[in-house]
N, C-alpha and C positions, 0 to 999 in steps of 0.2 A: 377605485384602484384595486387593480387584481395581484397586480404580476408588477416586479420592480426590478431590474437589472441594469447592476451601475459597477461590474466589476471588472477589473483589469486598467484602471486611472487612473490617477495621483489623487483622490482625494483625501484631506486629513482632517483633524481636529475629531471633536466625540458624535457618536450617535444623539441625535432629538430622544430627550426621555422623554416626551408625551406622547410619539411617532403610533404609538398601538390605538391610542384614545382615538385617533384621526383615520385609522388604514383597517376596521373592523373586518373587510372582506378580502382581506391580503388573504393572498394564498403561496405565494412566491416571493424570496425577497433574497436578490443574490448580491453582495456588497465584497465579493472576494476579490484579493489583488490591490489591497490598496493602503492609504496608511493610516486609516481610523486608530484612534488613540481613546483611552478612556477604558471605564466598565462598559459592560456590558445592559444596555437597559434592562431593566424587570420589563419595564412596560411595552417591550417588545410583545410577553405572553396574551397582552390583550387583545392580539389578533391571530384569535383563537382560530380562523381557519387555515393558518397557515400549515405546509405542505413540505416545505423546501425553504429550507434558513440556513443560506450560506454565508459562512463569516470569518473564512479559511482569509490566512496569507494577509494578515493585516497586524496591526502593535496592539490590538485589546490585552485589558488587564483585570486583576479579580478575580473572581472568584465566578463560575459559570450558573446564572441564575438560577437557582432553588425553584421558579415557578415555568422555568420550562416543558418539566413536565404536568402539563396544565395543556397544554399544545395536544389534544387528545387525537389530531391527525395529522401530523409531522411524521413524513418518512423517511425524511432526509436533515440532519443535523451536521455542518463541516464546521469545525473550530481549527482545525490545526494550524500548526505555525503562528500562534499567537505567545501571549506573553501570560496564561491563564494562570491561577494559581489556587487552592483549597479555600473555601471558607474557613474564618482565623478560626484556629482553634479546633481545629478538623484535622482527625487524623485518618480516616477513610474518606476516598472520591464518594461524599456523597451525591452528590451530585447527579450519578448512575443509579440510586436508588429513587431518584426523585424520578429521572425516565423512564422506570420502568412501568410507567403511566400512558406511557406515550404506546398503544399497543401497534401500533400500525407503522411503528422505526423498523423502517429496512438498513439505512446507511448512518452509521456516528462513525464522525473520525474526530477527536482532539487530539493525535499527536501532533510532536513538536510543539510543545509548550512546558509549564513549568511547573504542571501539576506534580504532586509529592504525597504521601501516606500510601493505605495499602487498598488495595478491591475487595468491594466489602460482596460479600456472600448475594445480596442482591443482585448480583452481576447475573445469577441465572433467570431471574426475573423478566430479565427482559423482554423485549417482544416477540411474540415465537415469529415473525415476519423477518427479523433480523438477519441481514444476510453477508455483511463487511463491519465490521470493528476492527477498530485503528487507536491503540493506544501507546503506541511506540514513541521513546524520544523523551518522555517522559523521567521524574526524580523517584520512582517509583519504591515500597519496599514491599516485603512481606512473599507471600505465595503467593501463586491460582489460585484461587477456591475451587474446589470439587465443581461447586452446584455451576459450571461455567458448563458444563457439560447435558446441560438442559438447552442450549441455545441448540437446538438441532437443524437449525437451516442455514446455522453462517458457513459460507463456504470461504470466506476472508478473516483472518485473526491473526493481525499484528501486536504484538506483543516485546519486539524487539526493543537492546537500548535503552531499559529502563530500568536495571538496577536489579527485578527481581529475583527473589533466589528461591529455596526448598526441589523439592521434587516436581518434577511435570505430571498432573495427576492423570491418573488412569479410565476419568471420568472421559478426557475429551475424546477417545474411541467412538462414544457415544454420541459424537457429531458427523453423523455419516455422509453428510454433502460437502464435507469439510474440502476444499480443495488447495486453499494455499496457506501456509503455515509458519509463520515466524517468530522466533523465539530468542534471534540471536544478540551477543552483546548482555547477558546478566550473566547472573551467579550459582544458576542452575544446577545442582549438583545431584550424585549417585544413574541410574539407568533409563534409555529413553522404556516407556512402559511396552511392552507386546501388545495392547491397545489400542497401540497406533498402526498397527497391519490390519483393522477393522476399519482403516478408511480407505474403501477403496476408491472412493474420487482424487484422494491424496495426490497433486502434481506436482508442488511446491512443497520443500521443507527444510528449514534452514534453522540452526540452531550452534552455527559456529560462536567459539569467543564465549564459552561458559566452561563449567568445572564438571560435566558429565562424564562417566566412566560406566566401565561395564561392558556387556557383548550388545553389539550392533543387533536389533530385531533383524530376523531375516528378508522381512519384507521389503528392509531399505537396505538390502545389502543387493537385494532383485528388482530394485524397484523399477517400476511399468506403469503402464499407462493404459487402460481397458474403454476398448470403443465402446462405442452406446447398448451391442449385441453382447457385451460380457466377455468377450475375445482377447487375447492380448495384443496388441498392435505393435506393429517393430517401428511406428514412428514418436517414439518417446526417447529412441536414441536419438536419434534426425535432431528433437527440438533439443535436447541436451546442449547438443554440437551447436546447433545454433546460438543459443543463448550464452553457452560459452565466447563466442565469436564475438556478441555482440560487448560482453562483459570484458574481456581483452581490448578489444581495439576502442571502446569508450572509456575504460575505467571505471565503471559504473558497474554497483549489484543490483537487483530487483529491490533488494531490501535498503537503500540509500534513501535519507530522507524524502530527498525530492520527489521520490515518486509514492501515490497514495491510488484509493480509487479512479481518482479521477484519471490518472495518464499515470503507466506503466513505462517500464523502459522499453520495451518492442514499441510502442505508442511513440516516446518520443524520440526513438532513432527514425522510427517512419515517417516524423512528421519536421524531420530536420532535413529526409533526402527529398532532392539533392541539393539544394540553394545552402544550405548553412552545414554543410559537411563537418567543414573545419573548426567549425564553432564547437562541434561534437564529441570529435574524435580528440586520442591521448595526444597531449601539446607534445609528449619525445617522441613520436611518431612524424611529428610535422616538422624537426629537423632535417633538414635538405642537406645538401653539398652547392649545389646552384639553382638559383631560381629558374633553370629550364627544364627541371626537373618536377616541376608542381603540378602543371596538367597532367603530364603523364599520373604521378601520385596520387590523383584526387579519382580520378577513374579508376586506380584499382582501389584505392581507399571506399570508394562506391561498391565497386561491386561485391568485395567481403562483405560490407555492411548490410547490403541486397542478400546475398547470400544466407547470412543469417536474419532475415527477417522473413527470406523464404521457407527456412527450416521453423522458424518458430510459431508459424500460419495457426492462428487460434484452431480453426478446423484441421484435425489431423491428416485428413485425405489428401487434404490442399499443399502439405509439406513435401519437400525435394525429395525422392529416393537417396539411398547411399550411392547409387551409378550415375546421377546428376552431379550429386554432389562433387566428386571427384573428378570426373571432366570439367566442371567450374573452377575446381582448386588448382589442376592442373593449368587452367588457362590465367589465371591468378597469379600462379609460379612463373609462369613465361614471362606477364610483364614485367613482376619484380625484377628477375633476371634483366630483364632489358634496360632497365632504370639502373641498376647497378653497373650494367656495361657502360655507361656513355660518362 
Protein backbone atom coordinates (compact mmCIF):
# COMPACT_ATOMS: atom_id res chain seq x y z
CA UNK A 1 0.00 0.00 0.00
CA UNK A 2 1.29 3.28 -1.22
CA UNK A 3 -1.33 5.92 -1.20
CA UNK A 4 -4.36 5.96 1.29
CA UNK A 5 -7.32 8.36 0.86
CA UNK A 6 -10.25 8.25 3.25
CA UNK A 7 -11.09 11.85 3.67
CA UNK A 8 -14.23 13.85 3.77
CA UNK A 9 -16.59 10.75 5.62
CA UNK A 10 -17.99 10.23 8.94
CA UNK A 11 -15.43 8.14 10.17
CA UNK A 12 -14.87 8.03 14.01
CA UNK A 13 -13.35 6.41 16.83
CA UNK A 14 -9.08 6.28 17.19
CA UNK A 15 -6.32 5.72 14.64
CA UNK A 16 -4.83 1.59 14.60
CA UNK A 17 -1.62 2.24 16.85
CA UNK A 18 0.25 -0.46 14.94
CA UNK A 19 -1.07 1.07 11.38
CA UNK A 20 3.09 1.97 10.67
CA UNK A 21 4.33 -1.65 11.52
CA UNK A 22 1.91 -2.91 8.71
CA UNK A 23 2.04 0.20 5.79
CA UNK A 24 6.23 0.42 5.55
CA UNK A 25 5.82 1.84 1.90
CA UNK A 26 3.12 4.49 2.65
CA UNK A 27 3.75 7.35 1.07
CA UNK A 28 0.43 9.23 1.31
CA UNK A 29 -2.05 9.07 3.83
CA UNK A 30 -4.92 11.69 3.77
CA UNK A 31 -7.62 10.82 6.73
CA UNK A 32 -8.93 14.79 6.57
CA UNK A 33 -12.66 15.64 7.17
CA UNK A 34 -13.72 13.29 9.44
CA UNK A 35 -14.22 12.69 13.21
CA UNK A 36 -11.21 10.41 14.44
CA UNK A 37 -10.90 10.93 17.93
CA UNK A 38 -7.97 9.93 20.06
CA UNK A 39 -3.90 10.84 20.05
CA UNK A 40 -2.34 10.86 17.62
CA UNK A 41 -0.10 7.42 16.93
CA UNK A 42 3.63 7.58 17.32
CA UNK A 43 3.51 4.56 15.29
CA UNK A 44 2.38 6.42 12.37
CA UNK A 45 6.38 7.66 12.11
CA UNK A 46 7.15 4.09 11.15
CA UNK A 47 6.21 4.70 7.72
CA UNK A 48 9.12 6.23 7.14
CA UNK A 49 8.30 7.00 3.51
CA UNK A 50 5.73 9.01 4.02
CA UNK A 51 5.31 12.33 1.95
CA UNK A 52 1.95 13.71 2.64
CA UNK A 53 0.08 13.25 6.28
CA UNK A 54 -2.93 14.75 6.22
CA UNK A 55 -4.95 14.91 9.46
CA UNK A 56 -6.66 18.48 9.13
CA UNK A 57 -10.46 18.79 10.31
CA UNK A 58 -10.98 15.91 12.55
CA UNK A 59 -11.29 15.66 17.12
CA UNK A 60 -7.43 14.46 17.51
CA UNK A 61 -5.93 15.17 20.88
CA UNK A 62 -2.50 15.39 22.67
CA UNK A 63 0.18 16.37 22.23
CA UNK A 64 1.59 16.12 18.26
CA UNK A 65 4.15 13.23 18.14
CA UNK A 66 7.73 14.07 19.13
CA UNK A 67 8.81 11.28 16.44
CA UNK A 68 7.32 12.96 13.52
CA UNK A 69 10.25 14.35 12.82
CA UNK A 70 11.81 11.06 11.96
CA UNK A 71 9.58 11.30 8.57
CA UNK A 72 13.08 12.49 6.92
CA UNK A 73 10.68 13.04 3.53
CA UNK A 74 7.35 14.47 4.66
CA UNK A 75 6.49 17.71 2.71
CA UNK A 76 3.43 17.94 3.68
CA UNK A 77 2.08 17.94 7.51
CA UNK A 78 -1.86 19.37 7.94
CA UNK A 79 -3.08 19.10 11.61
CA UNK A 80 -5.31 22.02 11.78
CA UNK A 81 -8.58 22.09 13.35
CA UNK A 82 -7.96 19.50 15.70
CA UNK A 83 -8.17 19.57 19.39
CA UNK A 84 -4.01 19.31 19.69
CA UNK A 85 -2.24 20.42 22.74
CA UNK A 86 1.59 20.70 24.15
CA UNK A 87 3.48 17.95 25.57
CA UNK A 88 2.55 18.16 29.59
CA UNK A 89 4.80 20.15 30.95
CA UNK A 90 5.90 22.04 27.94
CA UNK A 91 6.12 25.43 27.62
CA UNK A 92 7.52 25.89 24.09
CA UNK A 93 5.78 24.10 20.61
CA UNK A 94 8.35 21.61 20.88
CA UNK A 95 7.25 19.92 18.72
CA UNK A 96 8.62 22.44 15.64
CA UNK A 97 11.98 21.61 16.95
CA UNK A 98 11.49 18.02 16.53
CA UNK A 99 10.58 19.02 12.49
CA UNK A 100 13.04 20.73 11.99
CA UNK A 101 14.44 17.20 10.80
CA UNK A 102 12.01 16.84 8.35
CA UNK A 103 14.36 18.79 5.60
CA UNK A 104 12.14 18.49 2.71
CA UNK A 105 8.65 20.27 4.75
CA UNK A 106 7.27 22.37 2.14
CA UNK A 107 3.60 22.86 3.90
CA UNK A 108 2.82 22.63 8.05
CA UNK A 109 -0.42 23.97 9.13
CA UNK A 110 -1.61 23.13 12.87
CA UNK A 111 -3.88 25.95 13.35
CA UNK A 112 -7.04 25.97 14.89
CA UNK A 113 -6.10 23.82 17.68
CA UNK A 114 -5.26 24.26 21.19
CA UNK A 115 -1.66 24.47 21.22
CA UNK A 116 -0.32 27.07 23.91
CA UNK A 117 3.34 28.36 25.13
CA UNK A 118 5.71 30.19 23.07
CA UNK A 119 8.00 29.40 19.41
CA UNK A 120 10.95 28.33 20.38
CA UNK A 121 13.92 29.90 18.39
CA UNK A 122 14.06 26.56 16.45
CA UNK A 123 11.42 27.91 14.46
CA UNK A 124 14.37 29.11 11.99
CA UNK A 125 15.46 25.75 11.67
CA UNK A 126 13.29 24.60 9.65
CA UNK A 127 13.33 23.45 6.25
CA UNK A 128 14.78 25.79 3.89
CA UNK A 129 12.03 24.12 1.23
CA UNK A 130 9.42 25.61 3.63
CA UNK A 131 7.03 27.56 1.68
CA UNK A 132 3.26 27.90 3.86
CA UNK A 133 3.18 27.95 7.78
CA UNK A 134 -0.13 28.11 9.51
CA UNK A 135 -0.06 28.58 12.96
CA UNK A 136 -3.05 30.87 13.59
CA UNK A 137 -6.01 30.23 15.95
CA UNK A 138 -3.90 28.98 18.37
CA UNK A 139 -3.48 29.78 22.79
CA UNK A 140 -0.21 31.15 21.83
CA UNK A 141 2.18 33.54 24.05
CA UNK A 142 5.56 35.11 23.93
CA UNK A 143 7.15 36.85 20.70
CA UNK A 144 8.43 35.92 17.06
CA UNK A 145 11.69 34.88 17.41
CA UNK A 146 14.24 36.90 15.31
CA UNK A 147 15.72 33.47 13.77
CA UNK A 148 11.96 33.13 12.03
CA UNK A 149 13.74 35.17 9.43
CA UNK A 150 15.93 32.34 8.18
CA UNK A 151 12.80 30.71 6.53
CA UNK A 152 13.66 32.36 3.34
CA UNK A 153 11.33 30.66 0.89
CA UNK A 154 7.90 30.78 2.85
CA UNK A 155 5.83 32.95 0.98
CA UNK A 156 2.79 32.01 3.52
CA UNK A 157 2.91 32.86 7.39
CA UNK A 158 -0.04 32.90 9.38
CA UNK A 159 0.39 33.91 12.59
CA UNK A 160 -2.96 35.32 13.27
CA UNK A 161 -5.40 34.89 16.48
CA UNK A 162 -3.09 33.61 18.67
CA UNK A 163 -2.36 35.72 21.54
CA UNK A 164 1.19 36.83 20.66
CA UNK A 165 2.41 40.06 21.60
CA UNK A 166 6.24 42.17 21.63
CA UNK A 167 7.46 43.61 18.60
CA UNK A 168 7.13 42.35 14.86
CA UNK A 169 10.94 41.62 14.44
CA UNK A 170 12.75 43.22 11.72
CA UNK A 171 14.33 39.99 10.74
CA UNK A 172 11.27 38.98 8.60
CA UNK A 173 12.38 41.54 5.68
CA UNK A 174 14.66 38.94 5.30
CA UNK A 175 12.15 36.68 3.77
CA UNK A 176 12.04 37.85 0.42
CA UNK A 177 9.30 35.49 -1.40
CA UNK A 178 7.35 36.32 1.46
CA UNK A 179 4.01 37.00 -0.20
CA UNK A 180 1.03 36.82 2.28
CA UNK A 181 1.25 38.05 5.76
CA UNK A 182 -0.91 37.67 8.77
CA UNK A 183 -0.56 38.79 11.98
CA UNK A 184 -3.89 39.74 12.87
CA UNK A 185 -5.98 39.43 16.41
CA UNK A 186 -2.73 39.60 19.08
CA UNK A 187 -1.12 41.85 21.10
CA UNK A 188 1.35 43.31 19.02
CA UNK A 189 2.64 46.49 20.17
CA UNK A 190 5.02 49.74 19.13
CA UNK A 191 5.88 50.10 14.99
CA UNK A 192 5.33 47.93 11.85
CA UNK A 193 9.54 47.58 11.23
CA UNK A 194 10.73 49.51 7.60
CA UNK A 195 11.90 45.94 6.89
CA UNK A 196 8.84 45.17 5.62
CA UNK A 197 9.25 47.42 2.32
CA UNK A 198 12.11 44.78 1.51
CA UNK A 199 9.37 42.44 0.51
CA UNK A 200 8.79 43.03 -2.51
CA UNK A 201 6.55 40.00 -3.31
CA UNK A 202 4.57 41.36 -0.29
CA UNK A 203 0.49 41.01 -1.75
CA UNK A 204 -1.13 40.34 1.55
CA UNK A 205 -0.79 42.01 4.77
CA UNK A 206 -3.02 42.07 7.65
CA UNK A 207 -2.29 42.98 11.07
CA UNK A 208 -5.73 44.48 12.21
CA UNK A 209 -6.94 44.07 16.08
CA UNK A 210 -3.38 44.63 17.84
CA UNK A 211 -1.80 47.49 19.78
CA UNK A 212 0.56 48.88 16.93
CA UNK A 213 1.42 52.60 16.83
CA UNK A 214 3.66 54.60 15.08
CA UNK A 215 4.07 56.01 11.38
CA UNK A 216 2.76 53.81 8.63
CA UNK A 217 6.22 52.51 6.53
CA UNK A 218 5.76 54.08 3.31
CA UNK A 219 5.69 51.14 1.35
CA UNK A 220 2.23 50.33 2.76
CA UNK A 221 1.01 53.46 2.47
CA UNK A 222 1.79 52.80 -1.67
CA UNK A 223 1.50 49.56 -1.69
CA UNK A 224 1.72 47.70 -5.27
CA UNK A 225 2.06 44.88 -6.75
CA UNK A 226 5.15 44.37 -9.38
CA UNK A 227 4.95 42.07 -12.40
CA UNK A 228 7.45 39.46 -12.95
CA UNK A 229 9.61 42.34 -15.23
CA UNK A 230 9.95 44.53 -12.05
CA UNK A 231 7.40 47.15 -13.29
CA UNK A 232 4.55 48.47 -11.34
CA UNK A 233 1.38 47.15 -12.51
CA UNK A 234 -2.01 49.26 -12.07
CA UNK A 235 -3.68 45.81 -11.45
CA UNK A 236 -3.10 45.60 -7.76
CA UNK A 237 -5.92 48.20 -7.44
CA UNK A 238 -8.32 46.01 -9.71
CA UNK A 239 -7.62 42.96 -7.19
CA UNK A 240 -7.98 45.24 -4.04
CA UNK A 241 -11.62 46.25 -5.45
CA UNK A 242 -12.20 42.90 -6.08
CA UNK A 243 -11.40 41.19 -3.07
CA UNK A 244 -13.12 43.83 -1.18
CA UNK A 245 -16.35 42.85 -3.27
CA UNK A 246 -15.96 39.55 -2.37
CA UNK A 247 -15.29 40.39 1.53
CA UNK A 248 -18.66 42.59 1.53
CA UNK A 249 -21.16 40.53 0.03
CA UNK A 250 -19.85 37.05 1.84
CA UNK A 251 -18.76 38.33 5.12
CA UNK A 252 -15.82 36.67 5.08
CA UNK A 253 -11.69 37.90 5.32
CA UNK A 254 -9.07 35.89 3.72
CA UNK A 255 -7.81 35.56 7.15
CA UNK A 256 -11.12 33.58 8.65
CA UNK A 257 -10.37 30.40 9.94
CA UNK A 258 -11.90 28.53 7.47
CA UNK A 259 -9.66 29.20 4.94
CA UNK A 260 -5.91 27.68 4.97
CA UNK A 261 -3.68 26.55 2.17
CA UNK A 262 -5.73 24.29 1.00
CA UNK A 263 -8.92 26.74 -0.29
CA UNK A 264 -8.79 30.52 -0.16
CA UNK A 265 -11.76 32.57 -0.25
CA UNK A 266 -11.47 33.61 -4.05
CA UNK A 267 -11.24 29.51 -4.17
CA UNK A 268 -14.40 29.03 -2.26
CA UNK A 269 -16.61 31.76 -3.63
CA UNK A 270 -15.45 30.14 -7.19
CA UNK A 271 -16.35 27.02 -6.19
CA UNK A 272 -19.76 27.79 -4.70
CA UNK A 273 -20.81 29.75 -8.29
CA UNK A 274 -23.35 29.27 -9.19
CA UNK A 275 -25.44 26.34 -7.62
CA UNK A 276 -24.90 27.18 -3.85
CA UNK A 277 -24.92 31.21 -4.09
CA UNK A 278 -27.01 31.54 -1.38
CA UNK A 279 -25.48 29.27 0.76
CA UNK A 280 -22.39 31.94 0.38
CA UNK A 281 -23.44 35.06 0.48
CA UNK A 282 -24.43 37.59 3.68
CA UNK A 283 -27.94 35.97 5.13
CA UNK A 284 -29.13 40.35 5.53
CA UNK A 285 -28.40 40.48 2.03
CA UNK A 286 -31.04 37.67 1.24
CA UNK A 287 -33.78 39.57 2.98
CA UNK A 288 -36.50 39.97 0.33
CA UNK A 289 -39.91 42.01 0.28
CA UNK A 290 -41.42 38.94 -2.00
CA UNK A 291 -40.41 36.01 -3.10
CA UNK A 292 -40.66 37.21 -6.75
CA UNK A 293 -38.00 38.92 -6.15
CA UNK A 294 -35.18 36.07 -5.76
CA UNK A 295 -34.45 35.22 -9.25
CA UNK A 296 -33.91 38.49 -10.19
CA UNK A 297 -31.53 38.78 -6.81
CA UNK A 298 -29.49 35.69 -7.28
CA UNK A 299 -28.47 36.93 -10.89
CA UNK A 300 -27.06 40.13 -9.69
CA UNK A 301 -26.02 38.63 -6.49
CA UNK A 302 -23.94 36.35 -9.19
CA UNK A 303 -22.57 38.70 -11.16
CA UNK A 304 -20.86 40.93 -8.15
CA UNK A 305 -19.63 37.77 -7.10
CA UNK A 306 -18.19 37.04 -10.77
CA UNK A 307 -17.08 40.37 -10.74
CA UNK A 308 -15.05 40.08 -8.17
CA UNK A 309 -13.50 36.98 -8.84
CA UNK A 310 -12.83 38.48 -12.16
CA UNK A 311 -10.63 41.29 -10.53
CA UNK A 312 -8.89 38.97 -8.18
CA UNK A 313 -7.58 36.43 -11.27
CA UNK A 314 -4.38 34.89 -9.62
CA UNK A 315 -2.64 36.03 -12.90
CA UNK A 316 -2.62 39.82 -13.13
CA UNK A 317 -3.03 40.24 -16.81
CA UNK A 318 -6.08 38.08 -16.60
CA UNK A 319 -7.90 40.93 -14.22
CA UNK A 320 -10.87 43.27 -15.44
CA UNK A 321 -9.45 46.86 -16.39
CA UNK A 322 -10.98 49.85 -14.49
CA UNK A 323 -13.30 50.55 -17.99
CA UNK A 324 -14.78 46.82 -17.56
CA UNK A 325 -15.21 47.30 -14.44
CA UNK A 326 -17.45 50.08 -14.35
CA UNK A 327 -19.67 49.22 -17.38
CA UNK A 328 -20.17 45.91 -15.12
CA UNK A 329 -21.17 48.03 -12.10
CA UNK A 330 -23.23 50.12 -13.95
CA UNK A 331 -25.07 47.18 -15.45
CA UNK A 332 -25.24 45.81 -11.67
CA UNK A 333 -26.87 49.25 -10.63
CA UNK A 334 -29.61 49.02 -13.31
CA UNK A 335 -30.79 45.62 -11.92
CA UNK A 336 -30.72 46.64 -8.39
CA UNK A 337 -32.76 49.71 -9.49
CA UNK A 338 -35.22 47.43 -11.08
CA UNK A 339 -35.62 45.03 -8.22
CA UNK A 340 -36.35 47.92 -6.02
CA UNK A 341 -39.04 49.21 -8.58
CA UNK A 342 -41.42 46.28 -8.64
Amino acid sequence: MVKIGLSANAFSGNLPTNNGLFLPNLEVLLIEFNQLTGNIPPSLCNSSKLTILGLAANLFTGPVPKHLGNLKHLERLTLYQNQLTNELGSIKLSFLTDLTNCTSLVVLEVNQNKLSGTLPNSIGNLSNSLEKLFLSGNQLVGTIPKEIGSLRNLNVLSLANSNLNGNIPSTLGEIKSLQRFYLGGNNFHGSIPNEICLLSNLGELYAEYNKLSGSIPSCIENLREYGSDGRVSTNGDIYSYGMMLLETFTRKKPTDEMFSAEINLRQWVSASLPNKIMEIVDGDLLRMQNGSDMVTSQRTLFAILELGLECTSDIPVERSDIKKVLVKLNKIKKQLLHIQSI
